[in-house]
C-alpha positions in Angstrom: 78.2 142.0 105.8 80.0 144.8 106.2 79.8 148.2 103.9 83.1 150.5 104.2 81.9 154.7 104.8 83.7 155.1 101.3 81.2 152.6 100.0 78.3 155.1 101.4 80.0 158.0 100.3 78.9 158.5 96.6 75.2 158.2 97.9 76.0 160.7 100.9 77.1 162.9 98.0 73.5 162.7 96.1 72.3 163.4 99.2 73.7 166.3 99.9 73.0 167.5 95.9 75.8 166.7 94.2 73.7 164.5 92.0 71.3 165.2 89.6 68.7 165.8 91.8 68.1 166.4 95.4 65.7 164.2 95.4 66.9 161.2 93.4 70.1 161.3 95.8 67.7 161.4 98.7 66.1 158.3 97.9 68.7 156.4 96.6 70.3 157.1 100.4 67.3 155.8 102.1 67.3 152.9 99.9 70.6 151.9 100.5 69.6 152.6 104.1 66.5 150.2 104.3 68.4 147.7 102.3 71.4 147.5 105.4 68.2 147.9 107.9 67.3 144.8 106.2 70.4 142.6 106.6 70.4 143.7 110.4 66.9 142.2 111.1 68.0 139.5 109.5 71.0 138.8 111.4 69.5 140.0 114.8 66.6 137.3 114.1 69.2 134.3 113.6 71.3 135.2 116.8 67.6 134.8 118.5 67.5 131.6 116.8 71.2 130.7 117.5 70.4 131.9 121.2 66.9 130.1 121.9 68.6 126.5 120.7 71.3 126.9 122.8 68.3 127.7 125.7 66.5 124.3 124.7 69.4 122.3 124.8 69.7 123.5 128.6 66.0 122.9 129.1 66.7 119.3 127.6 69.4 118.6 130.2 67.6 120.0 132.8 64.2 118.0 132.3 66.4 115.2 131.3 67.9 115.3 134.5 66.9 117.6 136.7 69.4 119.3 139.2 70.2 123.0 140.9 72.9 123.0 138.9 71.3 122.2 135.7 68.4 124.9 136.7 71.1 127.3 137.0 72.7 126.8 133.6 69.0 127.0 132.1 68.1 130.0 133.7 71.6 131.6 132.0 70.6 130.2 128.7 67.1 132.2 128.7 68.8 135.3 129.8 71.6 134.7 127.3 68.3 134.2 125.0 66.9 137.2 125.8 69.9 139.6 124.6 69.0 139.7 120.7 65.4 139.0 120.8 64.9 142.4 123.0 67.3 144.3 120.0 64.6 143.1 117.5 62.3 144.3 119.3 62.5 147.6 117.1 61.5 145.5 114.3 57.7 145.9 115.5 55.3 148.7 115.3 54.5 148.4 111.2 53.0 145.0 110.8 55.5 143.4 109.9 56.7 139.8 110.1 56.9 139.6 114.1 53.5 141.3 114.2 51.0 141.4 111.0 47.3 141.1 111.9 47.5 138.0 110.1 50.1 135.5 111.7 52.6 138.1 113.0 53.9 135.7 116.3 54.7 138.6 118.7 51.9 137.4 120.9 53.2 133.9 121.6 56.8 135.2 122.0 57.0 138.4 124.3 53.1 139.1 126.0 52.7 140.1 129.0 51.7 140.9 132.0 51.4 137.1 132.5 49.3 135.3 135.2 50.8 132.8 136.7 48.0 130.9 138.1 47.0 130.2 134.2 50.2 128.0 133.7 51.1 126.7 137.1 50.4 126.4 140.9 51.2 129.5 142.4 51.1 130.5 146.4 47.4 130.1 148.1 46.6 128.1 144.7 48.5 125.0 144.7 46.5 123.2 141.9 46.3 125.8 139.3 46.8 126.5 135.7 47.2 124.3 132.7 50.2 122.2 133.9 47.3 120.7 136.8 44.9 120.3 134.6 44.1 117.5 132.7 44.6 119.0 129.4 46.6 118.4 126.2 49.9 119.7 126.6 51.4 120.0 122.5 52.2 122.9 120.4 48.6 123.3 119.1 46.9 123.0 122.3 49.3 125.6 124.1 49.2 128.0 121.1 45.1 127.5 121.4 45.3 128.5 124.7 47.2 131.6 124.6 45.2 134.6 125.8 42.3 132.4 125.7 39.6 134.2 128.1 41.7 137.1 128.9 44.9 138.9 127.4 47.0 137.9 130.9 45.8 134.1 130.0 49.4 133.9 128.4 50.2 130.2 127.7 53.6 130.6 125.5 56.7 132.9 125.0 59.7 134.2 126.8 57.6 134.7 130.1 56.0 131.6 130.4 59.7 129.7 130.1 60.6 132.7 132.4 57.9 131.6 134.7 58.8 128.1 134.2 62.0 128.1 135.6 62.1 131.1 137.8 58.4 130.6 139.8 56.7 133.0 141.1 59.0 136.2 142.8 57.9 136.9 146.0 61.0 138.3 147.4 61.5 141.9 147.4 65.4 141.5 147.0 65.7 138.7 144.3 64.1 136.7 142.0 61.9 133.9 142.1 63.1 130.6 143.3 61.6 127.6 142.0 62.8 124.7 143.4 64.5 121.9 140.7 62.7 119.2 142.8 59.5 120.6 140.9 60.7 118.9 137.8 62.1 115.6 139.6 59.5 112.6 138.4 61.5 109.4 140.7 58.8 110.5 143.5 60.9 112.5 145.6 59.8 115.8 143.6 57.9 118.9 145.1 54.4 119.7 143.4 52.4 117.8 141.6 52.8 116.9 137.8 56.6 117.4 137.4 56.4 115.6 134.1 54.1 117.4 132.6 55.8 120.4 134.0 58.7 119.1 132.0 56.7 118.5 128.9 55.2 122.1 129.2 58.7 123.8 129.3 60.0 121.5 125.9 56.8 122.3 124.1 57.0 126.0 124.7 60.9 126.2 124.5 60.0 124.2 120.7 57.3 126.5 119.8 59.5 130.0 120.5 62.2 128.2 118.4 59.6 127.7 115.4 57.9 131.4 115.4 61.9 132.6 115.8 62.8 130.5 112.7 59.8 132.0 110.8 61.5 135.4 111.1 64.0 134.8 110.3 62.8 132.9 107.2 60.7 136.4 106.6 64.1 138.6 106.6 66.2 135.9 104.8 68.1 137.3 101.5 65.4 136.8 98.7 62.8 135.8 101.1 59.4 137.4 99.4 59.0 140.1 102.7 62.4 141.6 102.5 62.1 142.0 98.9 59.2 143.8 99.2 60.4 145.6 101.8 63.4 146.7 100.1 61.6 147.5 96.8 59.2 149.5 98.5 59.2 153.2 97.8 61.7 155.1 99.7 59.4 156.8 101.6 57.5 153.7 102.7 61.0 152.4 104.0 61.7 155.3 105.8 58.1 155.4 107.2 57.9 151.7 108.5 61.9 151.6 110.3 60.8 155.5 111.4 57.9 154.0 113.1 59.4 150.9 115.4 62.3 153.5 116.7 59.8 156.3 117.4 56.6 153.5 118.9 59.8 151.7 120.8 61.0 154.2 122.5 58.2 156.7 123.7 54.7 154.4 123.9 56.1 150.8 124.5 59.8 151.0 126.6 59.1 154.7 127.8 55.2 154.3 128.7 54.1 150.3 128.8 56.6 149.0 130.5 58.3 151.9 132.7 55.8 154.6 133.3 53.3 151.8 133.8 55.3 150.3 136.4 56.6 153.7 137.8 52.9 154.6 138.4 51.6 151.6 140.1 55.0 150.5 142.2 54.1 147.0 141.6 56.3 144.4 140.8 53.5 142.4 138.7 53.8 145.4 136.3 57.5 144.8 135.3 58.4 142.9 132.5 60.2 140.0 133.4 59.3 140.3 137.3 60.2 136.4 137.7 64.0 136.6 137.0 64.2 140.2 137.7 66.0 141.0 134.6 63.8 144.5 133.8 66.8 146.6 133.5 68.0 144.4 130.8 64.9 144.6 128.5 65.3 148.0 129.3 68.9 148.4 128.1 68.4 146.1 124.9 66.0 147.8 123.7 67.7 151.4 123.4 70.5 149.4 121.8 68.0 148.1 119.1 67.2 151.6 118.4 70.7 152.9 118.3 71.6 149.8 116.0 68.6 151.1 113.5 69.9 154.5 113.6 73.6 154.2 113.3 72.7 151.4 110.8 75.2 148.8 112.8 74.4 145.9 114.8 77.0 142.9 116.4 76.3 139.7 115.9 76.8 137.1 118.5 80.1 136.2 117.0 81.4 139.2 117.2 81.1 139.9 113.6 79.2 143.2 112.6 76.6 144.3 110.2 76.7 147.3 108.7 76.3 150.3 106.0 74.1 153.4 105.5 72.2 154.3 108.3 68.9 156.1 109.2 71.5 158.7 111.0 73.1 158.9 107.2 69.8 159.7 105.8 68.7 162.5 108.5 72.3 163.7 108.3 72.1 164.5 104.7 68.9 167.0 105.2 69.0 167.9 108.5 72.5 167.4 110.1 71.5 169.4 113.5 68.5 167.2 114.5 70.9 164.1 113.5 73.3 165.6 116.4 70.9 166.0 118.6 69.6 162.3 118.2 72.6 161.1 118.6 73.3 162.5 121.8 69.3 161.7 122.8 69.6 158.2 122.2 73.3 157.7 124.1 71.6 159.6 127.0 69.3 157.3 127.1 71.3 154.3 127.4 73.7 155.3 129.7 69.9 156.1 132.0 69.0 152.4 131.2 72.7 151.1 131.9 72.1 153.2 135.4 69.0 151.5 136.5 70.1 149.0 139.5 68.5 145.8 139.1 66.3 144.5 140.5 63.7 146.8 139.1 61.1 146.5 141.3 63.4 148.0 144.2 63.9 150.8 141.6 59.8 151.2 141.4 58.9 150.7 145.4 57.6 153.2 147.2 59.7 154.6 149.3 62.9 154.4 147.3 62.6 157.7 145.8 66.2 157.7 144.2 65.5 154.8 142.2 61.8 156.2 141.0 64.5 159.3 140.2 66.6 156.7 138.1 63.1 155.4 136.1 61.5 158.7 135.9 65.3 160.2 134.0 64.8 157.3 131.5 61.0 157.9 130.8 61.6 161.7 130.1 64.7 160.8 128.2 62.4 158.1 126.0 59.6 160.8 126.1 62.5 163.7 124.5 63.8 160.8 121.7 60.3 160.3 120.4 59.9 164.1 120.2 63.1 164.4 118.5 62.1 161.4 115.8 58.0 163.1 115.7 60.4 166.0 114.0 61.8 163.4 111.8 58.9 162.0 110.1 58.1 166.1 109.7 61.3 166.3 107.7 60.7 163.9 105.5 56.8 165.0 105.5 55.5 161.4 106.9 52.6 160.8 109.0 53.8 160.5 112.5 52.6 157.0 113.8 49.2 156.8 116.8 50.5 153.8 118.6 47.2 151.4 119.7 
């Protein structure tokens, strides 16, 4: 779907009063806005889709026939995988599809930290976790199991495939290293229960697909969410897209999951610690925001979405704070594009330049939620609390 800027033009116009009303043009810009926000979450969910099957069908060859090569292409398949999910990640914040109290999935695709020990053997602990136990291993038994006893007690999701096929990381230079032998069943593999270890990886790799698919489903043109979502009041829109660029960037990426880890120095507190691809979930998730606010995202295929844009809409009442965002935002991906993986060499003690790198990006996170808090002021909305 693409929307020419002469397209967007006559409601840039009412926007900036050349309408009947200042306010009629305003909201018929941030409708327009929130109905292009729409078609990007849409289209970012079904490259996740698109992306996790092409995943499983390496995770079939692999437990099909297990191999270092065929780990290899796996482990490119879930980073490959990983690309849109983390751009939809701006998606979240306003319950949502990915995360209503009700049956939002966002806890069986992304939580973390994970403990490893709850899924598999780990170091000092050779028998552990779910794949050594004697229990069920389907979709309803691992989805039963997630966070059971504890929030770490994460049974499903990115980090548990992650997990899966990385093991644990214990090197301070790289990441994990799981052996492909843990998957070979003829008798000549290492660790116990390589067949359920298979089994365990297809039922996870299945379930991510379904809770993908239901978002997708959600955001679908005519699906019952995105038509209440674009027929909401402007306002409402504004408030609930508002709310996952400005709880993105400051509490989650800037706090959770750098300061966190900044803090601590300790590998267990990045986000994917078993591959050690931090510094992409870092990157991808300032270039969900930037797709939100220049009201553009491109697909897999190299096609493009886009139309009027949150920018559009702050530009037509404000078009000084609009500058400024956009030169917040680009300063803070060029921070993320400067981290130098892996992550937690960039967190260690010790390596003071990296913390340097991290601590730029948090204050640059921490300066973009200050300029959207003035945002939501502009357009008189309550500015979000995150939980």
């Amino acid at each position: 779907m693409r929307i020419s800027k002469a397209a967007i033009a006559p409601f840039l116009a009412l926007a900036l009063g050349c309408g009947d009303s200042d306010d009629n043009g305003s909201d018929a810009l941030i409708s327009d806005a929130a109905a292009n926000y729409a078609a990007i979450v849409a289209a970012t969910y079904a490259d996740s889709v698109t992306a996790a099957e092409d995943m499983a069908t390496s995770l079939d060859a692999f437990v099909a026939a297990p191999s270092q090569t065929r780990l290899a292409a796996a482990k490119n398949a879930w980073l490959a995988s990983r690309e849109p999910y983390l751009q939809t990640e701006v998606f979240r914040f306003y319950d949502g599809p990915i995360d209503n109290p009700d049956d939002g999935p966002e806890g069986f695709l992304n939580a973390w930290p994970l403990d490893e020990a709850y899924i598999d053997y780990v170091t000092g602990s050779e028998t552990s976790g779910l794949i050594n136990s004697t229990d069920t291993i389907d979709g309803a038994a691992l989805r039963g199991a997630n966070e059971a006893g504890g929030e770490t007690n994460i049974a499903t999701g990115y980090h548990a495939i992650e997990f899966l096929l990385w093991g644990q990381d214990l090197s301070e230079d790289g990441p994990g290293n799981r052996p492909f032998t843990d998957y070979v069943i003829d008798g000549t593999g290492t660790a116990a229960n390589q067949e359920r270890r298979g089994l365990y990886l297809s039922t996870v790799t299945d379930l991510l697909i379904e809770d993908l698919t239901s978002l997708e489903t959600a955001w679908q043109d005519g699906a019952a969410y995105r038509a209440e979502f674009v027929a909401a009041a402007p306002e409402e829109s504004l408030r609930r897209i508002l709310t996952g660029m400005i709880i993105l960037s400051g509490f989650e990426t800037g706090g959770e999951r750098l300061q966190t880890a900044l803090d601590t120095a300790d590998q267990e507190d990045e986000h994917s610690c078993f591959s050690d691809n931090t510094h992409r979930d870092m990157i991808q998730d300032v270039v969900g925001i930037r797709n939100v606010w220049l009201g553009s995202y491109e697909r897999l295929d190299g096609s493009k979405v886009e139309g009027v844009s949150i920018r559009d809409v702050v530009d037509a009442e404000d078009s000084e704070l609009a500058a400024k965002l956009d030169t917040q935002i680009a300063t803070s991906l060029s921070l993320a594009n400067a981290l130098q993986p892996p992550f937690d060499r960039e967190i260690a003690s010790g390596n003071d330049e990296g913390r340097e790198r991290v601590r730029a990006l948090v204050v640059s996170l921490q300066e973009q939620e200050s300029l959207l808090q003035e945002v939501f002021r502009l357009f008189a909305l309550e500015i979000p609390v995150a939980e």
